[in-house]
C-alpha positions in Angstrom: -2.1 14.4 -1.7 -0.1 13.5 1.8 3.0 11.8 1.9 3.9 10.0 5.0 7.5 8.5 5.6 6.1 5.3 3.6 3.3 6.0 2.0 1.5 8.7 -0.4 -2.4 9.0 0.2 -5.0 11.2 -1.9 -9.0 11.1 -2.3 -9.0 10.7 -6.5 -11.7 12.4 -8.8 -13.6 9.1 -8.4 -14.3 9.4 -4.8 -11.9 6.7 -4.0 -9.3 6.6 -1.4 -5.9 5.8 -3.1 -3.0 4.3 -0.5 0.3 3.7 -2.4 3.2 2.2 -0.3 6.4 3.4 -1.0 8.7 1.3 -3.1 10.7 -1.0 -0.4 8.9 0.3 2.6 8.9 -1.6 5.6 6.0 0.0 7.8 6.4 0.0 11.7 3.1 0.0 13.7 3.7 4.0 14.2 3.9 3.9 10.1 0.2 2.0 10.1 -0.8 4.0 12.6 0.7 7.2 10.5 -1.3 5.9 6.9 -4.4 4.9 8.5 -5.1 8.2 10.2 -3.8 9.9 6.8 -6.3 7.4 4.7 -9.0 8.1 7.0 -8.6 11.9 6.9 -8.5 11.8 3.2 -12.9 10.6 3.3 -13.4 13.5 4.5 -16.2 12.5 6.5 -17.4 10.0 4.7 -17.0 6.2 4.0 -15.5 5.5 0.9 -13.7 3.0 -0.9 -10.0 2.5 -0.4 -7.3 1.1 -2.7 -4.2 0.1 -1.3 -1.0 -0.4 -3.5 1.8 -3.0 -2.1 3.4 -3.7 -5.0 6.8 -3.2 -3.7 5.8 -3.1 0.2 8.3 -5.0 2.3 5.6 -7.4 4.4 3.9 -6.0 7.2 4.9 -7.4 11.1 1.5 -8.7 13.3 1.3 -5.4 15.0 1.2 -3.3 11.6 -0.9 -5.8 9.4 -3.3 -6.0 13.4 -3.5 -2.1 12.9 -4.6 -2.1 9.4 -7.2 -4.6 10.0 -9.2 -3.3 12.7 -12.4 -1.1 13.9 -11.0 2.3 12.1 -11.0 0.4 8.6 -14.3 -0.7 8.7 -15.7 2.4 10.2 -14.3 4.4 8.0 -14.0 2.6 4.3 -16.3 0.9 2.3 -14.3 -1.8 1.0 -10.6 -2.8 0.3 -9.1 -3.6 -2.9 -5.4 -4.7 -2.1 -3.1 -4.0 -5.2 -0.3 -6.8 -5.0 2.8 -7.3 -8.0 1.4 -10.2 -10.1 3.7 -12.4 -9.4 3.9 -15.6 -6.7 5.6 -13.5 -4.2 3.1 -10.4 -4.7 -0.4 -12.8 -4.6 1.1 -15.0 -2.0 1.7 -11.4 0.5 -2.2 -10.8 -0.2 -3.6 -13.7 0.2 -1.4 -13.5 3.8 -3.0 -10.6 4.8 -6.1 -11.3 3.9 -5.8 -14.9 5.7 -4.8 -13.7 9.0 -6.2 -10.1 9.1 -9.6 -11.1 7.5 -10.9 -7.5 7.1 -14.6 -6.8 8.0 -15.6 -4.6 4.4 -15.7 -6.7 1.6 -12.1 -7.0 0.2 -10.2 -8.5 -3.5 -7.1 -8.9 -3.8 -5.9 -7.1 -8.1 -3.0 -7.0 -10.1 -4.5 -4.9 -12.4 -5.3 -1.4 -11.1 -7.8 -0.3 -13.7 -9.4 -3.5 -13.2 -9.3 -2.7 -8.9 -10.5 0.6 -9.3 -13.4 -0.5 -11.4 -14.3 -2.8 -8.7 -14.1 0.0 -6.0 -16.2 2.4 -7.7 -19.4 -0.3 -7.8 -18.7 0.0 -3.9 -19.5 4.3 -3.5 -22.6 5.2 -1.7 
């Protein structure tokens, strides 16, 4: 398990790379840059499904939500399950990212994490 300034990152039992954003973070693009390189160190090697947790994430700026979105992520992960609060504000922050940064591994957006997780572990090699 790493923690970063806004984040804390671990490979679980399952294989699965788990990102949880600190509660109230508000990631710069040296934060993104920060997790990403953390998420991606936690494969170990090898591409592997990653859950990310924004429950209570502040929304991410274009250069942060740009960084997430591009070549490393789909080099390294197998697919995205984004873990948003269940409520209007929590889907509506998803479907946001999802929109605009239109990730290139196939991606769902959860409120339930047992439910995400089940999905991301169909996803392993």
């Amino acid at each position: 398990m790493v923690d970063t300034k806004t984040a804390v990152i671990h490979l679980n039992e399952d294989g699965l790379v788990i990102v949880r954003i600190r509660d109230g973070a508000y990631q710069s693009l040296e934060d993104a840059k920060t997790n990403l390189a953390t998420a991606v160190a936690a494969t170990a090697g090898t591409r592997r499904p990653l859950l990310v947790d924004i429950r209570s994430a502040q929304p991410l700026d274009a250069d942060a939500r740009h960084h997430y979105s591009g070549r490393t992520l789909v080099d390294s992960f197998l697919a995205l399950a984004l873990l948003v609060a269940g409520n209007p504000f929590g889907r509506m922050m998803g479907n946001v990212y999802l929109r605009i940064a239109r990730p290139g591994i196939s991606t769902r957006l959860f409120t339930d994490e047992r439910r995400a997780l089940e999905w991301l572990i169909q996803h392993r090699v």
